[in-house]
C-alpha positions as CSV (number, residue, x, y, z in Angstrom):
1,X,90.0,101.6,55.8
2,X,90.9,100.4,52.4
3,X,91.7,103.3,49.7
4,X,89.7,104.5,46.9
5,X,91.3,105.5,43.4
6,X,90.1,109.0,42.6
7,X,91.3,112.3,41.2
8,X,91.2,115.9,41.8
9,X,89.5,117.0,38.9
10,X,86.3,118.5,39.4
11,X,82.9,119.9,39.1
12,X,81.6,122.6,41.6
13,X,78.2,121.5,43.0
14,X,76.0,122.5,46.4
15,X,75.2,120.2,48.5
16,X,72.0,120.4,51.4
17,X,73.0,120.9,54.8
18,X,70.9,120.2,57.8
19,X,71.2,122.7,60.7
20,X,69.9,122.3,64.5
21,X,69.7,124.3,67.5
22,X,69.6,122.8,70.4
23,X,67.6,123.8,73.7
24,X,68.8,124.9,76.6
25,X,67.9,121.8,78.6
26,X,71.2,120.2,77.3
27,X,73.5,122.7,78.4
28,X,76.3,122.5,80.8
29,X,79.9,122.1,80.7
30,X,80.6,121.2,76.5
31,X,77.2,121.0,76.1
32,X,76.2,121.4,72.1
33,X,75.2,124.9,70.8
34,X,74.5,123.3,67.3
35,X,74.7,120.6,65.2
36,X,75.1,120.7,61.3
37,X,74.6,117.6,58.9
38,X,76.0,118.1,55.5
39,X,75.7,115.5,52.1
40,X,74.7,111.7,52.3
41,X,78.0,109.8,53.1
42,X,80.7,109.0,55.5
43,X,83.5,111.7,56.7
44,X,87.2,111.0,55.2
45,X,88.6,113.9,57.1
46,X,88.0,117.6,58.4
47,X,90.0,120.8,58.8
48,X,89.9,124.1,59.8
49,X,90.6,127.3,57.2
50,X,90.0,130.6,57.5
51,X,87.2,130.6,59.8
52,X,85.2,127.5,58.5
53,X,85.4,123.9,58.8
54,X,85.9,121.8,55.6
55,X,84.3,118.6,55.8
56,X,86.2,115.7,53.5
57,X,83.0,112.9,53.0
58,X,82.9,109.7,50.6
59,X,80.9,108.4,48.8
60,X,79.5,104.5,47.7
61,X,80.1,105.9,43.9
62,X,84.1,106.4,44.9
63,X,83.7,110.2,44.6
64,X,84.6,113.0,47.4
65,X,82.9,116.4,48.0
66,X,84.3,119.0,50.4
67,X,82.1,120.7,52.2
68,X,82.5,124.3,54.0
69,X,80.8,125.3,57.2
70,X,80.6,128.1,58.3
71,X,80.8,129.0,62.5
72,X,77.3,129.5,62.4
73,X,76.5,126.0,61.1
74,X,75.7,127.1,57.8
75,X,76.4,125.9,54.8
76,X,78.6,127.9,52.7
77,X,80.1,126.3,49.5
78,X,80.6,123.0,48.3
79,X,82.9,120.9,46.0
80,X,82.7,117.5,44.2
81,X,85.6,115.1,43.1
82,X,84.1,113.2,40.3
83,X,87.2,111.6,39.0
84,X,89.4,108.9,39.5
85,X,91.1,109.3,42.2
86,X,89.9,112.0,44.7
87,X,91.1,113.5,47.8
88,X,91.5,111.5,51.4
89,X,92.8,113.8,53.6
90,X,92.5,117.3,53.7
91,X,93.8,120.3,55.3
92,X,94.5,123.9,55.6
93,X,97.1,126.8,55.1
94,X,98.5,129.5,56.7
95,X,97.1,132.1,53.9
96,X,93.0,130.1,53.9
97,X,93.9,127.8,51.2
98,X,93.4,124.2,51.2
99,X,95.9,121.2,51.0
100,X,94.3,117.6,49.7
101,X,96.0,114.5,49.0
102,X,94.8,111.1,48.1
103,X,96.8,108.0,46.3
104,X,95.9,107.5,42.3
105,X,95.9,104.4,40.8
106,X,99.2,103.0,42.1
107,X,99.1,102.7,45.7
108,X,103.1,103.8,45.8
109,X,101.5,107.2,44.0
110,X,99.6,110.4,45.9
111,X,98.1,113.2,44.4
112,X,98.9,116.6,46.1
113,X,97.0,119.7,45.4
114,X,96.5,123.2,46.6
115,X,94.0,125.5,46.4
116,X,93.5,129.1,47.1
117,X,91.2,130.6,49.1
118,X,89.1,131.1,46.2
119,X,89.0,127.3,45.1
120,X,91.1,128.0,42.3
121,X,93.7,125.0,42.0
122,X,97.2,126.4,42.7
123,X,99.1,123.0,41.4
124,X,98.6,119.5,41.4
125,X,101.5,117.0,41.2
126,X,102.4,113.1,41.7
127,X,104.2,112.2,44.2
128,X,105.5,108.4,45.1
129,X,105.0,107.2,48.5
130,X,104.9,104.6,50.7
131,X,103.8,101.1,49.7
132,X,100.5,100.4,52.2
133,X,96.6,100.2,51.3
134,X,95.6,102.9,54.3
135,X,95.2,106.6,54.9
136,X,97.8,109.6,54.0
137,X,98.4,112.6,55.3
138,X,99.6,116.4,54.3
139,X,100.3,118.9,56.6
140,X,101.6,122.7,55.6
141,X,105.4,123.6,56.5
142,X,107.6,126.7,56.4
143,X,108.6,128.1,52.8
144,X,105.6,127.0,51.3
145,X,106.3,123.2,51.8
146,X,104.2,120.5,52.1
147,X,104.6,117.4,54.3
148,X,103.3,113.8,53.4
149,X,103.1,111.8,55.2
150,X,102.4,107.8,54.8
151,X,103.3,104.0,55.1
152,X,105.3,101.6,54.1
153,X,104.6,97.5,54.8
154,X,107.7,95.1,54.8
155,X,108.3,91.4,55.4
156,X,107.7,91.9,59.2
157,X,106.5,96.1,60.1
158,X,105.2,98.6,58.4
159,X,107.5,102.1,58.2
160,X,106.6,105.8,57.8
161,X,108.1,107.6,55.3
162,X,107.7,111.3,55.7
163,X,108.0,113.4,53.3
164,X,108.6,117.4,51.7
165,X,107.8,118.9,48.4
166,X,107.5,122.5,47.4
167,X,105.2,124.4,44.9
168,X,107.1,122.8,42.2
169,X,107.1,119.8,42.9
170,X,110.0,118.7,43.6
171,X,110.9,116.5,46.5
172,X,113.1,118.4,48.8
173,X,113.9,115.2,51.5
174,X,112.7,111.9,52.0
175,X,112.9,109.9,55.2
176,X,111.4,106.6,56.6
177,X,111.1,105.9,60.0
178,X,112.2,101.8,59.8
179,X,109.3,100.1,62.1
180,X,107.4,102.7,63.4
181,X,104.2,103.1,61.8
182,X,102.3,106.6,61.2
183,X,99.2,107.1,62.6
184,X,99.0,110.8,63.5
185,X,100.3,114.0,62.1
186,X,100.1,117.6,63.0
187,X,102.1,120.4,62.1
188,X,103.4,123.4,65.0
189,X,105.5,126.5,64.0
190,X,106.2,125.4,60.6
191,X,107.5,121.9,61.8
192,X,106.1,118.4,61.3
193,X,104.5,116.5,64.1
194,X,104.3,112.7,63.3
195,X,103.9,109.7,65.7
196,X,102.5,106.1,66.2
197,X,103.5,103.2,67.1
198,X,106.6,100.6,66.9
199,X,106.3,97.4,65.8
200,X,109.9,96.6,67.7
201,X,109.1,97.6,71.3
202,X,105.6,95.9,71.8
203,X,103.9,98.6,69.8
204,X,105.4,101.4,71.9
205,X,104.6,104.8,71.2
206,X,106.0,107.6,69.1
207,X,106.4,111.1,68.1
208,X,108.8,113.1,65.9
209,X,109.0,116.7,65.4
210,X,110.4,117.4,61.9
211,X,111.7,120.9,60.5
212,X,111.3,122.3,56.5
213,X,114.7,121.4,55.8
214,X,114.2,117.9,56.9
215,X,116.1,118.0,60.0
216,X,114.8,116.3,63.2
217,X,113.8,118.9,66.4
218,X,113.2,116.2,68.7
219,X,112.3,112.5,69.2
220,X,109.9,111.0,72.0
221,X,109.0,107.5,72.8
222,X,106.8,105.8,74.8
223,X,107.6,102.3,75.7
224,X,104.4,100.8,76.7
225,X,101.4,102.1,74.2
226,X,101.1,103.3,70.8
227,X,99.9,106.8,70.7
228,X,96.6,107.2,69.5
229,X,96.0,110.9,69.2
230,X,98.0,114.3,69.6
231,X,98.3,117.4,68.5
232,X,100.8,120.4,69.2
233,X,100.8,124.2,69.6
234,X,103.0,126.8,69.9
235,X,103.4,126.0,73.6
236,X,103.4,122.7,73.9
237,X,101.4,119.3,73.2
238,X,99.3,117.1,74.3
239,X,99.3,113.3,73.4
240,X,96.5,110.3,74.5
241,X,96.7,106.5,74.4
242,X,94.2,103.7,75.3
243,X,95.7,101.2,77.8
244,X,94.6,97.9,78.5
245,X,94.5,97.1,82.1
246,X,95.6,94.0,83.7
247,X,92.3,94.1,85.7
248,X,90.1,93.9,82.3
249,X,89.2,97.8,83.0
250,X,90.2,100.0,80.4
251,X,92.4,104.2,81.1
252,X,93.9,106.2,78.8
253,X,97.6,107.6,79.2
254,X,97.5,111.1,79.1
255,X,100.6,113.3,78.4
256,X,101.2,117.2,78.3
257,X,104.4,118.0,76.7
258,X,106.5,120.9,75.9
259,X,107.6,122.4,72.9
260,X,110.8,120.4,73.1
261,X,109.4,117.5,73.0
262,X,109.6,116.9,76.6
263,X,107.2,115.3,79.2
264,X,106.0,117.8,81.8
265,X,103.0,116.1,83.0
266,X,101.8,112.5,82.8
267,X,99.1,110.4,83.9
268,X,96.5,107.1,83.3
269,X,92.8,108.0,83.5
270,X,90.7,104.9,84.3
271,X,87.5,105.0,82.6
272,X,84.1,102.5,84.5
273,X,81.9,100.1,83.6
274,X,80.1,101.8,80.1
275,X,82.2,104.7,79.9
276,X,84.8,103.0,78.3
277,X,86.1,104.6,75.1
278,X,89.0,104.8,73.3
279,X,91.2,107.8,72.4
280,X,90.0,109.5,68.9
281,X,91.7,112.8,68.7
282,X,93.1,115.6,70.9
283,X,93.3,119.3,71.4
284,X,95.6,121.7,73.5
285,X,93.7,125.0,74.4
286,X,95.0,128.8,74.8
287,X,94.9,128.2,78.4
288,X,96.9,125.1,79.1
289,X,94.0,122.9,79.5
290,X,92.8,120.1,76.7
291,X,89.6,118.2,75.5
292,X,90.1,114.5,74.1
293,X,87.5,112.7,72.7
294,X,86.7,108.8,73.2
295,X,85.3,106.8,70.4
296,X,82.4,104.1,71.2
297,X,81.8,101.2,69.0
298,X,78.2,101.1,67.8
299,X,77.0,103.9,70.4
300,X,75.2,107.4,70.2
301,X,77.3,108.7,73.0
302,X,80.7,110.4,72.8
303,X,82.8,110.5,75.6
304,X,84.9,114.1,76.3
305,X,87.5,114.0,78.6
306,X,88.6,117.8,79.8
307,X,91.6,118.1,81.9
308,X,93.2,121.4,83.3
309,X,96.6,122.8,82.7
310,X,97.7,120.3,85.7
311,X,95.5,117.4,84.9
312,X,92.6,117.4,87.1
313,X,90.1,115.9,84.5
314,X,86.7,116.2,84.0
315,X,84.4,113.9,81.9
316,X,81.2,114.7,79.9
317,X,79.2,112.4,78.0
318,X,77.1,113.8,75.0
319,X,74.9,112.6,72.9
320,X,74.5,114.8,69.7
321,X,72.3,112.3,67.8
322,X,69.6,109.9,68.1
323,X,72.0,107.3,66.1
324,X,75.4,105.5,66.7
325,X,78.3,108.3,65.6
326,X,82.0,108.0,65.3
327,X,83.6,111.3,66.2
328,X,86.7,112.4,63.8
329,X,88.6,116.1,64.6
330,X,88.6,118.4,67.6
331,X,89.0,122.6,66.7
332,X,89.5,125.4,68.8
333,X,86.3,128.2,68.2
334,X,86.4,131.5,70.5
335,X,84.3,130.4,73.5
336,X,84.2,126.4,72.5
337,X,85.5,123.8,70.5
338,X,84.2,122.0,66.7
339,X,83.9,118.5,66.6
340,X,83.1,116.4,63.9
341,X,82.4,112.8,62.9
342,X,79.8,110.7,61.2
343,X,77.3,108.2,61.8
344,X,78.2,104.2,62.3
345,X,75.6,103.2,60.3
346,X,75.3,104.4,56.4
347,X,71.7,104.3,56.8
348,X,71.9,106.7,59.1
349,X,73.5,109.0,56.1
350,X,75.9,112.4,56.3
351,X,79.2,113.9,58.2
352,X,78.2,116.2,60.6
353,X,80.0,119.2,62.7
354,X,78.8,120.2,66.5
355,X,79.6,123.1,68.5
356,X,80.4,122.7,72.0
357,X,80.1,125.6,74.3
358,X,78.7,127.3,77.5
359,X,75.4,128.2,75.7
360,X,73.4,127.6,72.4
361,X,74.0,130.8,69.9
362,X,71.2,130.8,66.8
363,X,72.2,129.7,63.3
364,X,71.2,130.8,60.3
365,X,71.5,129.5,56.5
366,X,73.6,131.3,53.9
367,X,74.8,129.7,50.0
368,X,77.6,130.9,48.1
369,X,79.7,129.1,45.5
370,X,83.7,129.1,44.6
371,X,85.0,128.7,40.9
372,X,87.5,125.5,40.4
373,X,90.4,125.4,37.9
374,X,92.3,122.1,36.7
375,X,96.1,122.1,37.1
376,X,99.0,119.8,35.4
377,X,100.4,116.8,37.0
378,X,104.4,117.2,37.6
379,X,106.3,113.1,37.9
380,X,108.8,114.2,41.1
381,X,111.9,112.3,42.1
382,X,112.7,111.7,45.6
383,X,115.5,113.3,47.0
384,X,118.0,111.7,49.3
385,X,117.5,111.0,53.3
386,X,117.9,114.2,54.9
387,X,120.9,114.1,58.4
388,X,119.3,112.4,61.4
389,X,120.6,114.5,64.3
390,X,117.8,113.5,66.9
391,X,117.3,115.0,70.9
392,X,115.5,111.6,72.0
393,X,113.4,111.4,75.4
394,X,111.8,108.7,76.8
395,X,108.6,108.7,79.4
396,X,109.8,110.0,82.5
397,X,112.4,112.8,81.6
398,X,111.1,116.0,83.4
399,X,110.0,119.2,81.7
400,X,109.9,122.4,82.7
401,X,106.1,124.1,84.1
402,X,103.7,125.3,81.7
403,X,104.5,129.0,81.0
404,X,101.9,131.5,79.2
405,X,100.6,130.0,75.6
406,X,100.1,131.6,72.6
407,X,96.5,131.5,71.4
408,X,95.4,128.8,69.3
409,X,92.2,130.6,67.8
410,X,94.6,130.8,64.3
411,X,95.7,126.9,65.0
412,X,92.9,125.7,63.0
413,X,94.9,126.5,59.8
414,X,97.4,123.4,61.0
415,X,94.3,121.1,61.9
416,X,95.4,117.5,62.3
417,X,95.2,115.4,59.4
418,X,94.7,112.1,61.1
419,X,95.8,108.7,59.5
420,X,94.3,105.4,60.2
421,X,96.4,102.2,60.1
422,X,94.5,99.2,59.5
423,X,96.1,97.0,62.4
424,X,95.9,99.7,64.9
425,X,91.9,99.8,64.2
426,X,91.3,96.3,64.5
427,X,92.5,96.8,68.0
């Protein structure tokens, strides 16, 4: 989607917020416990901080507001970006505060900010970046550094170019990935996760684990298929990819990998007839297991794929509104999992949030409001390549069995910021 030029000055506003319960006729496995509608406008991107969800939506004006939920479904606070250029992406910190990004002006230019967990801004600075008219991302990283992470285009493939500033603004490394575009980024034990898809190997697939100091952990690739989703934990990851069959059917590649980058389990999941969807974002759970979720053109149905620690999948179609939805983020919750998304249609109006669970729990309605403070821009000047020491696999290498995994209930503090590239959306 094309950018807007915004910026993170703002006003603090409230915002209403629509809250359902839903009846026990529609539980079952992931069935939804509630369903929240916030503002008037489509979703730019969601997170998870300190025990609410933050709900990034546009707006046909060019302005932002962040929304809070709460794990109730109620509204709690609010915040509008009036100025030229707001927030994109969004995400959150270790400590509850908040991460935002979004490109000024210039599209070789982002704007970084942090809040606190108060709402007061912490700093604000300009940072250049990849040439390309799509989505960014920012993810949090050891030492109180910040990732970036965006795209460059070129005569013949678009490159990532991942970056690392700290509080003051200065760029501590800069590398780009040369043909191998950034679609998806996560971070895990103070590390960056980013992958995609290569432009040189028939759009194969990607992933990169990054450390603070700008050293690379580990390299995977996929030859085949771009990778459309993932998202790691301290145990391990889990990564999705739509496949198009010779047949005209249509499966998804589904990976488990360790924390090493490594392949342990790997499989295709062949979706029939209407329940054909494509991969939209993906979540590892305290228990091995993982939930992916599809996205349908044009349809009020979203497709959840739920597969053990060894596979054995399980599908479950929902339908949490009478209107076509596009499903955005999946969080972990004790005892079920957030998603949220917003509707196909702008008549159809709002970003919403759904709990999916064993059984509905009541919601109730509570307001509150945070104070906002301006901060100074700081120019920064990128710092020189960082070494490029790489353990690469390929599909296929072995991995060793799952072993016990630390919970992911805190996880939601390194929610994926996911970036859309134009081409890869067309598909």
């Amino acid at each position: 989607m094309p950018l807007h030029r915004r910026s993170l000055l703002a006003a603090l506003a409230l915002s209403p917020v629509a809250v359902r319960r839903v009846g026990a006729t529609e539980r079952r496995s992931l069935a939804v416990d509630w369903r929240t509608t916030v503002g008037d406008a489509g979703l730019l991107d969601s997170a998870r901080v300190d025990g609410q969800t933050l709900l990034l939506t546009d707006h046909a004006d060019r302005t932002a507001t962040l929304h809070a939920v709460d794990d109730d479904g109620s509204s709690v606070w609010s915040r509008q970006f009036d100025d030229v250029p707001s927030p994109e992406t969004v995400t959150g910190t270790d400590d509850g505060g908040v991460l935002a990004a979004g490109r000024t002006g210039r599209d070789d230019q982002m704007m970084v900010a942090r809040l606190t967990a108060d709402g007061t801004l912490s700093w604000r600075h300009r940072v250049s970046v990849g040439y390309h008219d799509q989505k960014t991302g920012v993810q949090p990283l050891d030492g109180d550094r910040v990732a970036l992470v965006s795209n460059s285009i070129g005569t013949h493939a678009v490159s990532a170019r991942l970056q690392c500033l700290d509080a003051s603004g200065t760029v501590r490394w800069d590398h780009t990935r040369d043909g191998f575009a950034a679609t998806i980024a996560d971070v895990v034990d103070g590390d960056l996760v980013a992958g995609g898809y290569a432009f040189e190997s028939a759009f194969g697939g990607w992933l990169d684990r990054i450390d603070a100091d700008g050293r690379r952990v580990w390299s995977h690739r996929w030859p085949e298929e771009y990778t459309d989703a993932a998202q790691f934990g301290p145990g391990g990851g889990v990564a999705a990819a739509g496949v198009y069959e010779d047949d005209g059917t249509d499966a998804w590649r589904i990976s488990y990998l360790s924390a090493d980058g490594r392949i342990q389990r790997e499989w295709r999941h062949n979706f029939a007839g209407d329940d054909r969807a494509s991969p939209g974002a993906a979540l590892r759970l305290a228990d091995g297991s993982a939930v992916f979720v599809g996205e349908r053109d044009e349809s009020a149905r979203v497709r959840l794929l739920r597969t053990g620690p060894q596979g054995s999948p399980d599908t479950v179609t929902l339908e949490p509104f009478d209107a076509a939805v596009a499903p955005h983020d999946l969080f972990p919750v004790d005892g079920g999992v957030l998603l949220t998304g917003d509707f196909e249609s702008a008549s159809d109006g709002g970003s919403w949030v759904v709990r999916l669970g064993d059984a509905g729990t009541p919601t109730g309605t509570a307001t509150r409001t945070r104070t906002t403070r301006t901060g100074t821009d700081t120019e920064v000047t990128p710092y020189p390549p960082p070494p490029t020491d790489v353990t690469e696999t390929t599909t296929g290498d072995s991995g060793p069995g799952f072993g016990p995994l630390a919970a992911l209930a805190g996880l939601g503090a390194a929610s994926l910021a996911r970036l859309r590239n134009g081409e890869k959306d067309a598909d």
